[in-house]
KEKE-646936 format. One record per atom (N, C-alpha, C): x, y, z. Coordinates in steps of 0.02 Angstrom, whole numbers, plus 50000, padded with zeros to 5 digits. Layout:
N
XYZ
...
END
This chain:
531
506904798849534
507044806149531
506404809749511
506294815649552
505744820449529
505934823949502
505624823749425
505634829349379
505334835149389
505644842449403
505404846449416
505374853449362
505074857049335
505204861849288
504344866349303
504454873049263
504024877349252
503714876049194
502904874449206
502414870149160
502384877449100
502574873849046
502254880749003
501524879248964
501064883048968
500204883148974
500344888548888
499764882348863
499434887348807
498944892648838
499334899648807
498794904448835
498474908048766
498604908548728
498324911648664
498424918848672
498944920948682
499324927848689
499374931448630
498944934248636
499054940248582
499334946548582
500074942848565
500594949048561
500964951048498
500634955148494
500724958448416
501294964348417
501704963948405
502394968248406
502254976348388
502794979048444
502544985548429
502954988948370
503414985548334
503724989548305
503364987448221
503424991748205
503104993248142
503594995148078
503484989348033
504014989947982
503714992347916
503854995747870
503364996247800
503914993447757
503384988347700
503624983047668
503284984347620
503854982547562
503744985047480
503924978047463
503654973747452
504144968247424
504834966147432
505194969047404
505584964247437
506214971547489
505814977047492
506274980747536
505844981847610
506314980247656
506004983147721
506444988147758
506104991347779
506374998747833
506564996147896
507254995247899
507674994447977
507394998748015
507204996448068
507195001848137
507265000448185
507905004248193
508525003848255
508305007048324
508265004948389
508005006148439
508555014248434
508235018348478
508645025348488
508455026548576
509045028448583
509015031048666
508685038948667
508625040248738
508215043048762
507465045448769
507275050648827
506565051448817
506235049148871
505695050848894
505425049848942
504565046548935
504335043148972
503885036348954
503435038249004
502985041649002
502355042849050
501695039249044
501725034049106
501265029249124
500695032449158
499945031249111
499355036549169
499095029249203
499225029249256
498905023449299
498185024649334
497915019649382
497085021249399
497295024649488
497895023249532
497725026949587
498835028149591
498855029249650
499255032549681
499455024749716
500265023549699
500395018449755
500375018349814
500315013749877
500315012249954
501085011349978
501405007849940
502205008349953
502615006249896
503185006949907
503695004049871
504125001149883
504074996649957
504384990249946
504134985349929
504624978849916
504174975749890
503924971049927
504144968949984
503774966450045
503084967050061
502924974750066
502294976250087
501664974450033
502104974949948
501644976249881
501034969849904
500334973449882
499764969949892
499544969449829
499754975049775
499134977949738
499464981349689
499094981549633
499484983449546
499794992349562
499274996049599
499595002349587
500525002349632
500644998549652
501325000149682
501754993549642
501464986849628
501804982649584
501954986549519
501644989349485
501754992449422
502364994749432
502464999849474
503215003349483
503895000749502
503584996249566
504134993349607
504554987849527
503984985749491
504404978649443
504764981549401
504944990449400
505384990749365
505984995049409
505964993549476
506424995749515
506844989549545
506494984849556
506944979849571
506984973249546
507334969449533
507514961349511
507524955249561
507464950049533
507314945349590
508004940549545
508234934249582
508554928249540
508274926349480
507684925949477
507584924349420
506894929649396
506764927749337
506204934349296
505644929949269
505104933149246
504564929549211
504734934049140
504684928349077
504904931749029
504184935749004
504484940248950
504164946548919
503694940948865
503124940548837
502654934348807
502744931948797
502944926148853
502834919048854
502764917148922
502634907948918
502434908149005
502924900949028
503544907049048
504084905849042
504594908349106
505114904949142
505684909649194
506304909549146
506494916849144
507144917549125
507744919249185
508424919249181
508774919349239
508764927149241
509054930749291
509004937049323
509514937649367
509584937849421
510344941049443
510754934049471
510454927749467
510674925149455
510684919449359
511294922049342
511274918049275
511334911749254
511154906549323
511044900049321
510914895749356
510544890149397
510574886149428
510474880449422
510194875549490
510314867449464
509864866949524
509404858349518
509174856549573
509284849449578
509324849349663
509744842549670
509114836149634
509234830549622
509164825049609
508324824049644
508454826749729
507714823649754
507154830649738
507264834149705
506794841049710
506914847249776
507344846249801
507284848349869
507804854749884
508344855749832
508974860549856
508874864049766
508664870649781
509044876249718
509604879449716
510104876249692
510704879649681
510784886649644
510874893049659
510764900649601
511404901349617
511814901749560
512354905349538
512254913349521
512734917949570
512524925949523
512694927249494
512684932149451
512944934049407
513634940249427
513994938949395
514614942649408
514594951049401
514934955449454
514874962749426
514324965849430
513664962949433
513094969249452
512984969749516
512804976849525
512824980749567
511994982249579
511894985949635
511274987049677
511284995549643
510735000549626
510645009449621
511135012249645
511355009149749
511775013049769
512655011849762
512705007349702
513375005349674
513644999449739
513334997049765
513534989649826
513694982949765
513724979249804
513944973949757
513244968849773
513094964649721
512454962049725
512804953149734
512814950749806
512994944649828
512674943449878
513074935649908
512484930749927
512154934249994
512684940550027
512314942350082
511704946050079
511634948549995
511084950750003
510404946949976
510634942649961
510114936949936
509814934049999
510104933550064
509964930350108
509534936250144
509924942950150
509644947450192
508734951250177
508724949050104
508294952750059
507654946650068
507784941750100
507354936150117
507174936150200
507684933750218
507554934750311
507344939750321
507364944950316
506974952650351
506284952150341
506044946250296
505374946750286
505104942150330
505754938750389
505144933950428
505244939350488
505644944150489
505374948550555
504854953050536
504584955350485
504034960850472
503654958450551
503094966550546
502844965550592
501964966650566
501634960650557
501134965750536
500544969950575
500724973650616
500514978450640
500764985450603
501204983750562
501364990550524
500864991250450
500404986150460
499944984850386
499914982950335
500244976050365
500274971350284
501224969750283
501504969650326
501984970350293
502184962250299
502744960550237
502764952350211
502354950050196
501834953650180
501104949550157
501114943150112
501364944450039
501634937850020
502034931450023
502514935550076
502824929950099
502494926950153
501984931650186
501554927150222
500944922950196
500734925850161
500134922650117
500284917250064
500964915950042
500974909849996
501574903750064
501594906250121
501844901950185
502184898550176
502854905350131
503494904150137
503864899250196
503904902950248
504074897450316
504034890650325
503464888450275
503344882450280
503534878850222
503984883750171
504064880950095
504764879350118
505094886350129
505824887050129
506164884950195
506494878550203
506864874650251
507604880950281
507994882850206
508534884850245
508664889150187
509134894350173
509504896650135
510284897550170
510684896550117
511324895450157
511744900050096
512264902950094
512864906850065
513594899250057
513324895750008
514134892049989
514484898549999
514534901249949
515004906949936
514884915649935
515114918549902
515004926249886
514514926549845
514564921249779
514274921749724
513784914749726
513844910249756
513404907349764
512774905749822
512224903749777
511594905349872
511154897249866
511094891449903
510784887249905
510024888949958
509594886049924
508784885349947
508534880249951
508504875950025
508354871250023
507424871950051
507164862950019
506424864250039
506254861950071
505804860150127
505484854650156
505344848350117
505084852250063
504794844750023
504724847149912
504724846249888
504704843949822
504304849749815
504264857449764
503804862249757
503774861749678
503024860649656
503074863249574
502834870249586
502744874249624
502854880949602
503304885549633
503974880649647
504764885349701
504904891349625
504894889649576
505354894549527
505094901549509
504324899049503
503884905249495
503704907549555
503814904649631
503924909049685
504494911449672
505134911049661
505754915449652
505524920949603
505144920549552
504994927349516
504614932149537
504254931049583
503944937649610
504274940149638
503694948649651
504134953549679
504394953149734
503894949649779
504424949949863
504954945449865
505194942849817
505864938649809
506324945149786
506204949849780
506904954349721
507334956349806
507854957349766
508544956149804
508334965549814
508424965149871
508604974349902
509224974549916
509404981749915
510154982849949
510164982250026
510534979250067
510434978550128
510704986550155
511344988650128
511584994750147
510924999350138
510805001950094
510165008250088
509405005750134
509394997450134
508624997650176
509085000550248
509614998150282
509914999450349
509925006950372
510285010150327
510175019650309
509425022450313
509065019450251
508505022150267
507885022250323
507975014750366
507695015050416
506835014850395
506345018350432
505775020350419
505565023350362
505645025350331
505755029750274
505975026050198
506285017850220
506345013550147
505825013250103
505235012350139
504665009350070
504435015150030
504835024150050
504765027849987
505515033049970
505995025249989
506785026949966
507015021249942
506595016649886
506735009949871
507765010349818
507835005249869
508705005849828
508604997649788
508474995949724
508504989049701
509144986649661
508814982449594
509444983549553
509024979949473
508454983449474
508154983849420
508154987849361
508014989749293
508284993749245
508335002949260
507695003349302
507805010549338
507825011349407
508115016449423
508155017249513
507715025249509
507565023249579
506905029749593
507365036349624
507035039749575
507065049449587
506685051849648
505855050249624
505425053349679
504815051249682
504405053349739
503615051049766
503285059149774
502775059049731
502645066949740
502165064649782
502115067449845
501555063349888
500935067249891
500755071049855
500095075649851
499945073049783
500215070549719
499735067749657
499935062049670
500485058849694
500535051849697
501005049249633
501295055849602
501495054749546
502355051549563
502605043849540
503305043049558
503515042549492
504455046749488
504775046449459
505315042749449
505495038149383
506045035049391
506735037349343
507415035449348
507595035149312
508265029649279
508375029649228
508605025549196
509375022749239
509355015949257
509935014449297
510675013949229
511095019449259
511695016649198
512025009449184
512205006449232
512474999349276
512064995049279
511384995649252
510974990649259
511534983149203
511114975449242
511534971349198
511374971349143
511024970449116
510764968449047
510864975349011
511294982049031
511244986348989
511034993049018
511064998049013
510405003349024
510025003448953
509475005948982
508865005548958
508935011648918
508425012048854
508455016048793
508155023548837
507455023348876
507435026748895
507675031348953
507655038648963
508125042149017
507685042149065
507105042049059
506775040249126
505855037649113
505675034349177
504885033949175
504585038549248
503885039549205
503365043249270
502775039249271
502765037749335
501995035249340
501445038149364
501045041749331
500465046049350
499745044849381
499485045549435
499015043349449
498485048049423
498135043649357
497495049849323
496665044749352
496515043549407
495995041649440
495355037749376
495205044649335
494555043649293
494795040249231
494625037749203
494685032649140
494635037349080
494215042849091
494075044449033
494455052749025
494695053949080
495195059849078
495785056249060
496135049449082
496485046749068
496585044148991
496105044348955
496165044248870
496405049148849
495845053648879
495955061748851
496745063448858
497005060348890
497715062348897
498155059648866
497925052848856
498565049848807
498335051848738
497555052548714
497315054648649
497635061048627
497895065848682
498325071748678
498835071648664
499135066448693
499955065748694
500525068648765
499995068448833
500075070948883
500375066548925
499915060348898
500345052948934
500725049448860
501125045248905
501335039448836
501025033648849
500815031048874
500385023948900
499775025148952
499245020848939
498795020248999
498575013849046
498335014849087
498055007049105
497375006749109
497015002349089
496324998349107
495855003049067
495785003749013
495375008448968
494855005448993
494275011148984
493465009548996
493295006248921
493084999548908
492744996448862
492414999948811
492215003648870
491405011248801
491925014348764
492595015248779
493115019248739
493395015748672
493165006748701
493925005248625
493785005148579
493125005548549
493015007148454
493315014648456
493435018048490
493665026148483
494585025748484
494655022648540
495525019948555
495885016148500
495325012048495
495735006748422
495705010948343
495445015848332
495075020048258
495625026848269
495745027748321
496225033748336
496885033248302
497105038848247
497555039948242
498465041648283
498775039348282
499465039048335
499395035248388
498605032148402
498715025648465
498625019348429
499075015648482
499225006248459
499035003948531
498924999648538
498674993948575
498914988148568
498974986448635
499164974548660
498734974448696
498184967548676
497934963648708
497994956548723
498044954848777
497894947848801
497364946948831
497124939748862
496814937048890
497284937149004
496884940649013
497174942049068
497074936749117
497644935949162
497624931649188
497364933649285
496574933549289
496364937549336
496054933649368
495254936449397
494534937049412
494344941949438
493754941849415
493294948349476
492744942349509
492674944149577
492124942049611
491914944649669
491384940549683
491124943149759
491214938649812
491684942449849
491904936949903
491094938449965
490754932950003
490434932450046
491054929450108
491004933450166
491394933750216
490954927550272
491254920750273
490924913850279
490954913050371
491414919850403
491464919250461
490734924150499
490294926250459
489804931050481
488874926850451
488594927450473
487954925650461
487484928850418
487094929150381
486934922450361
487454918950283
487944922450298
488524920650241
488904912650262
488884911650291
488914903650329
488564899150314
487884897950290
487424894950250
487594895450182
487714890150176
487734885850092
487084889350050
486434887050073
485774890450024
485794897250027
486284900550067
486264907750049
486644910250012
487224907750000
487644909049960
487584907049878
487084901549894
486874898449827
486414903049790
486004905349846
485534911049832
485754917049800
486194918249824
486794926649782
486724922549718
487204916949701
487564915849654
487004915949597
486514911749608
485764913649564
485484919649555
485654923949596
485424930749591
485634935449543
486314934349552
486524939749471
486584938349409
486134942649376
486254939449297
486954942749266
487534937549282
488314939049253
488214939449173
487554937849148
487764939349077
487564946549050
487154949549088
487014955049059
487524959949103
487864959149162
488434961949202
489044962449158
488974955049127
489744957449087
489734962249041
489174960349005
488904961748943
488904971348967
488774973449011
488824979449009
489444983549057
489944979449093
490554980849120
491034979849098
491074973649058
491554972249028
491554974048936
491014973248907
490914973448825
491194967248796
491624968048754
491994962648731
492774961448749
492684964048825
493414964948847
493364960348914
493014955448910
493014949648977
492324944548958
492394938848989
492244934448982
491704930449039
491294929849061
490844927249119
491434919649171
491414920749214
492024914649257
491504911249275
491724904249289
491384898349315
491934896049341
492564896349349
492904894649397
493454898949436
493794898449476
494284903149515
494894904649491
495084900949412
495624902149392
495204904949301
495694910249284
495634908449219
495744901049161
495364902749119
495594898549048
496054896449009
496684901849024
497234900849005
497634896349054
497474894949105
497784889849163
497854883649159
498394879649179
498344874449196
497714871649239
497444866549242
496724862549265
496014866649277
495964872749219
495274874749198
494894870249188
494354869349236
493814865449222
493234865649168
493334866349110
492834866749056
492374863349051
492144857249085
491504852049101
490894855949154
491164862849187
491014865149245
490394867849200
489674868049208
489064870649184
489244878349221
489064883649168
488914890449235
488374890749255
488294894249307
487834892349361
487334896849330
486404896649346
486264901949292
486024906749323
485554912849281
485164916049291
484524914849344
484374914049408
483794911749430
483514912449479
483354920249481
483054923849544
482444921049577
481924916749543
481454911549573
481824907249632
481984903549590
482484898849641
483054901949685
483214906949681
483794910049726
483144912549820
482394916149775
482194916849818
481804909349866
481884907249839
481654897749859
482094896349926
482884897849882
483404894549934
483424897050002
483404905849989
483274910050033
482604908450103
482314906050079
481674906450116
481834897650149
481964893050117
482414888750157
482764889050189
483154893450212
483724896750239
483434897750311
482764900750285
482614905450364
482704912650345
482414915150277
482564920550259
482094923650209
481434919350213
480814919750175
480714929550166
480804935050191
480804940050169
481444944650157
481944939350141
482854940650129
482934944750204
483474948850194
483954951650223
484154956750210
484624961250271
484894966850260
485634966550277
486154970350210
487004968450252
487414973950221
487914976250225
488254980450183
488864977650139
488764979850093
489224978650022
489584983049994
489964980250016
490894983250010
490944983449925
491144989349902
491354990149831
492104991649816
492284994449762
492944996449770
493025004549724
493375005449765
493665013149754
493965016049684
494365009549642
494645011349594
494635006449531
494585009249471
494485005549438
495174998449411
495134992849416
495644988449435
495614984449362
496144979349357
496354974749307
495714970649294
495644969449314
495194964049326
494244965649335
494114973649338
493574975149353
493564985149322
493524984949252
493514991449221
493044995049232
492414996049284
491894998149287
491564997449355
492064996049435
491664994549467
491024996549489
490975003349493
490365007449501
489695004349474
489845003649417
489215000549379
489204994649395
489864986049417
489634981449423
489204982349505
489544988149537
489144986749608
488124987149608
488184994049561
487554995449550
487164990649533
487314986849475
487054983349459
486814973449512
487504974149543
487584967849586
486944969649632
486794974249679
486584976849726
485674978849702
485734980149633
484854980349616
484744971249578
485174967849576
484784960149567
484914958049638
485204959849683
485194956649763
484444958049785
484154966649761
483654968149811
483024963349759
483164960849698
482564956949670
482154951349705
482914948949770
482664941449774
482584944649864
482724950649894
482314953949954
483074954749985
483584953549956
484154954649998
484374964749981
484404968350052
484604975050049
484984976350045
485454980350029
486274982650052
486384988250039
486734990350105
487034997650123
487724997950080
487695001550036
488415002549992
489015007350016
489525002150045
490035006850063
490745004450014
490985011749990
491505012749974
492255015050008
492735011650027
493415013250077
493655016250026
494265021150059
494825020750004
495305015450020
495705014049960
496015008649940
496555004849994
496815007850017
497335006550074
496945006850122
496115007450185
495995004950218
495544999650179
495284997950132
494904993550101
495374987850116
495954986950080
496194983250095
496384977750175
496454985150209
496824984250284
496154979250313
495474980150302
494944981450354
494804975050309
494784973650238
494414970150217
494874959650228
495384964150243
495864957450294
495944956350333
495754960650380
495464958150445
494634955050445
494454954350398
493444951850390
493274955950427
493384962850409
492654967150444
492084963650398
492344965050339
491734964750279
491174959350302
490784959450264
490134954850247
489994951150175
489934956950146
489924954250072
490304959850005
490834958649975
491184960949938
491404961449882
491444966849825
491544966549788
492504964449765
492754960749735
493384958749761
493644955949664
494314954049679
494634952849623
495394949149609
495724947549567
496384946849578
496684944949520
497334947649502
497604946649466
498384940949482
498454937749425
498964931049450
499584933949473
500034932649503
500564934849525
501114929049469
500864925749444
501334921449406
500904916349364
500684914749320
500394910849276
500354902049317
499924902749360
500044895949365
499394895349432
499084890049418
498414890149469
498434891749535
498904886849575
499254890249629
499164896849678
499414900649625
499324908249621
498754910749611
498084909249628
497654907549634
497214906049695
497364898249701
496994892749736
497264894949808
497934893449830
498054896549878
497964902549899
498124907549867
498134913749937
497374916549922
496904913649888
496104915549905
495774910949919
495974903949915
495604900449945
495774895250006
496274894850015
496754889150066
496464893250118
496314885250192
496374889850252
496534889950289
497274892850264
497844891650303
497884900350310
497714903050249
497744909950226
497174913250257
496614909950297
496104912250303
496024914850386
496704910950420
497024911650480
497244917950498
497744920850431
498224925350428
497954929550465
498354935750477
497914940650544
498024947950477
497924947250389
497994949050359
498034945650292
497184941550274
496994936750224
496894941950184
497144936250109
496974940750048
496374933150032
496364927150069
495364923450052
494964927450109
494714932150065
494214938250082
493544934950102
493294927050088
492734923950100
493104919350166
493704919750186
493734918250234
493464909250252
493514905650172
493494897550163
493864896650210
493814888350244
494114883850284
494094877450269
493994875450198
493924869250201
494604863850186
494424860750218
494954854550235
495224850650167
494534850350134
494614845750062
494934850349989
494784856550016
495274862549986
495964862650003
495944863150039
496774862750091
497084858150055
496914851950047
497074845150035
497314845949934
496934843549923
497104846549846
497604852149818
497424856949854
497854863249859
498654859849875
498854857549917
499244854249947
499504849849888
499174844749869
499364841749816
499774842249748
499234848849727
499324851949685
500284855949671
500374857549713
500914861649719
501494854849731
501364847749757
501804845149765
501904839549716
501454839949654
501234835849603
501944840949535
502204834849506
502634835449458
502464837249395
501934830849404
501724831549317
501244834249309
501344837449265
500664842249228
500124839049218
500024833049182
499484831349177
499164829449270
499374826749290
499244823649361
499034833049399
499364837049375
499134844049418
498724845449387
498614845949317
498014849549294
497094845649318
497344838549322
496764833449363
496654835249430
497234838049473
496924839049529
496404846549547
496854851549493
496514857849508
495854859449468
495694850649423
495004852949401
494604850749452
494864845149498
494354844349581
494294849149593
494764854249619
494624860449637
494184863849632
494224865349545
493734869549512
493094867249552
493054860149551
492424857049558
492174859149638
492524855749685
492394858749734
492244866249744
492734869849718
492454877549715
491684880649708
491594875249647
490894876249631
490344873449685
490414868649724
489914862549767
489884869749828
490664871949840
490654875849907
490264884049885
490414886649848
490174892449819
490504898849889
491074898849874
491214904549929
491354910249900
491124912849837
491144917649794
490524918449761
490464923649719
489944923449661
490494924949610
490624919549570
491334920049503
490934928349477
491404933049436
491154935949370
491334935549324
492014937349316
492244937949233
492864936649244
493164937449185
493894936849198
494084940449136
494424944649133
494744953249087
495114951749057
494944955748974
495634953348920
495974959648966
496654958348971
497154964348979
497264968948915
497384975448922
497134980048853
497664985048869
498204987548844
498644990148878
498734996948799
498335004248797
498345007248749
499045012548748
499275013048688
499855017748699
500105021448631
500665024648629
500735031548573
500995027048544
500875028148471
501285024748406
502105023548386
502465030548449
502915031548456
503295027748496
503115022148543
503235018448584
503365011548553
504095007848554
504295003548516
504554996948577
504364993148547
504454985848578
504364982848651
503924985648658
503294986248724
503174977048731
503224975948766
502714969348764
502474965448849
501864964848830
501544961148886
501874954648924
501534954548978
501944948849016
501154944749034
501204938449050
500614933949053
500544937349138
500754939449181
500654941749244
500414950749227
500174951749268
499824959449273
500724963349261
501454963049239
501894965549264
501954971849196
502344977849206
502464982649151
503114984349177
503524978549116
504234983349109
504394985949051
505024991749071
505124995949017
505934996149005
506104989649004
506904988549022
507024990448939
506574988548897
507024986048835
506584993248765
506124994848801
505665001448775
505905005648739
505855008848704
506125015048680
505755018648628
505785025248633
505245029548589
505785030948533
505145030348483
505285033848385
505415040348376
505695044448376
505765052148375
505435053448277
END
């Protein structure tokens, strides 16, 4: 029998509770959650959609994870699945069939009943997407569902079986992401064209509105939700672009939460009166993807050449502060099979120009370098890391034309490999290497006619491991294979690693029992403000 379960990983989570008790010895001050009130999130852009099919990217995940539910949940700090609309299951004997029991009585926003037809329907519609509409099923195409999931079948009303091709150690934490959450089949059928900004789920809030000139969406508090309604009467998610207007606003009391503070801010954020703060160790990367289907990015000594070229310690040291860490491999530290034997690669524009001129490139090159538009999880400063990437490129004779997309064709264009060379990033979709290794480096993903491996790898001995990895039981036996990985990662160099971001999530003092999730996710099921 294969033992199968969700590996739980020391991550060193620093989750420090938001509620705040004052203690006299031996008396402490009860404090009882209170309903209502409204919870204004200043985010870095404007979402692309709101289903969750299409979701690529944090500005529309942020919202959608508190509009809809999947079978099962990733718990609130820990690295952990809790059950979700279904409140139990079982797997057969060979690894191969998930039995989900639902849960009785909950209902979908538009009051439908939440059963097996829509468990099935909320899955199949994602193998007709078309992606000519831009991305759509992306995840279910990029972690190659089709090739995971054998069958889903309806025993009953209340019950839904998932059978696999073969043995998955990461089937459960694929059930927790977002493109697994159960939609209403009635409201996607009604809404037609017009669903991905009329999302009907059955998560703690259902959506009001999309202001489509600030980008600002409104939610509000589902009554019927299962687990309860939520303390608060509603959330807004605000798109405040600049980082530092975005303080100014919660330092006001204009927002109630922010995302991705600028580093130069947190001796000011953390010293501030009425703001509190959670940090973790985020579970990310930032890098530079080199696009391996274009020249001279296809050469090994050229790529080796980048990777020597930037000095990542004085990059972090001034993008990140003490809010990220220099990467030497493609997964964070907190992961299962972090390679810690891995030397980082160093500082060494001599030798970078050496490799170069071996190459066939003795007076470098000229190419354009893709940056990014908004400031992201994983990269609090891109402006400055580009600047900076782009004046140690021209040290060793390499030029680059700096272009900036906005975010939704960046994406579109930068998956089809227009690109060349890119500034790029990612945050885990679920705590576990996997989530990772595959959908940026497998190249199977590199096929897709809509890759999120932006370097556009093909290697076989990647594939292979990768492969392994996901069909390997035991932890120890997985964490051995994905330090090959690491290793290989490093021999192939289809990136230049950078950092990898504590997550820093600043907010009003008034805001009670907040807590981080080891995935980029922000819910506000259980939230509630101090009057």
């Amino acid at each position: 029998m294969i033992r199968m379960s969700v590996w739980i990983v020391a991550m060193g989570i620093f989750l420090g509770g938001c509620r705040k008790k004052a203690e006299s010895n031996d008396i402490v001050e009860e404090v009882h959650p209170q309903s209502g009130g409204t919870l204004i999130y200043g985010k870095n852009g404007s979402p692309i959609t709101l289903d969750p099919a299409y979701i690529e990217e944090t500005e529309s995940s942020v919202i959608a994870g508190n509009l809809f539910e999947g079978l099962v949940g990733q718990r609130a700090g820990q690295v952990a699945i809790d059950p979700g609309l279904a409140n139990s299951w079982k797997i057969s004997p060979d690894a191969k069939t998930y039995t989900f029991n639902l849960r009785s009585g909950a209902t979908f926003h538009d009051g439908t009943p939440i059963n097996s037809e829509a468990v099935l329907f909320s899955i199949e519609i994602q193998k007709k997407l078309d992606d000519a509409k831009g991305g759509s099923g992306v995840m279910y195409k990029s972690l190659n569902i089709a090739q995971i999931l054998k069958e889903i079948r309806a025993v009953n009303d209340s019950v839904v079986e998932f059978e696999l091709y073969q043995p998955d150690a990461t089937f459960l934490n694929i059930m927790s992401l977002q493109f697994m959450s159960v939609i209403s089949p009635t409201a996607f059928k009604k809404a037609g064209e017009s669903w991905s900004r009329n999302p009907v789920g059955a998560g703690p809030f259902k959506f009001v509105s999309w202001d489509s000139t600030t980008g600002t969406v409104r939610l509000a508090a589902f009554e019927n939700y299962w687990k309860g309604r939520p303390y608060l009467d509603s959330a807004i998610f605000m798109p405040i672009p600049n980082v530092k207007e975005r303080w100014l606003a919660l330092k006001e009391g204009r927002i109630t939460m922010m995302a991705d503070p600028d580093q130069k801010d947190m001796a000011e954020i953390e010293t501030t009166p009425g703001i509190k703060t959670l940090k973790q160790p985020g579970i990310n990367v930032s890098y530079i993807g080199m696009n391996m289907t274009k020249k001279p990015f296809d050469n090994l000594k050229v790529r080796e050449a980048i990777n020597l070229a930037i000095n990542r310690e004085s990059l972090v040291k001034a993008v990140f502060g003490q809010m990220g860490r220099p990467a030497k491999n493609p997964i964070p530290p907190s992961l299962l099979g972090y390679n810690n034997e891995i030397r980082p690669i160093p500082y060494d524009p001599a030798r970078a120009k050496k490799l170069l001129a071996e190459a066939g490139f003795p007076n470098g090159f000229k190419c354009k370098f893709w940056g990014l538009p908004l400031v992201r999880e994983y990269l609090p400063n891109p402006k400055l890391a580009a600047e900076m990437i782009i004046a140690d490129l021209a040290l060793i004779g390499i030029q680059t034309d700096y272009v900036v997309l906005p975010w939704k064709e960046l994406l579109q264009r930068r998956g089809r490999g227009e690109h060349e060379i890119t500034l790029s990033g990612w945050v885990g979709d679920a705590p576990d290497p996997h989530f990772f290794f595959y959908p940026l480096l497998d190249k199977e993903v590199a096929l897709q006619k809509s890759s999120t491996n932006v370097s556009f790898y093909k290697s076989d001995e990647m594939h292979k491991l990768i492969q392994q990895g996901k069909e390997t039981a035991d932890p120890v036996e997985r964490s051995n294979i994905y330090k090959k990985a690491c290793d290989l990662f490093n021999r192939d160099m289809p990136w230049v690693d950078i950092a990898h971001a504590v997550s820093v999530v600043p907010f009003r003092d008034n805001v009670m029992d907040f807590q981080l999730h080891a995935s980029a996710m922000k819910r506000f099921e259980k939230v509630w403000l101090k009057k």
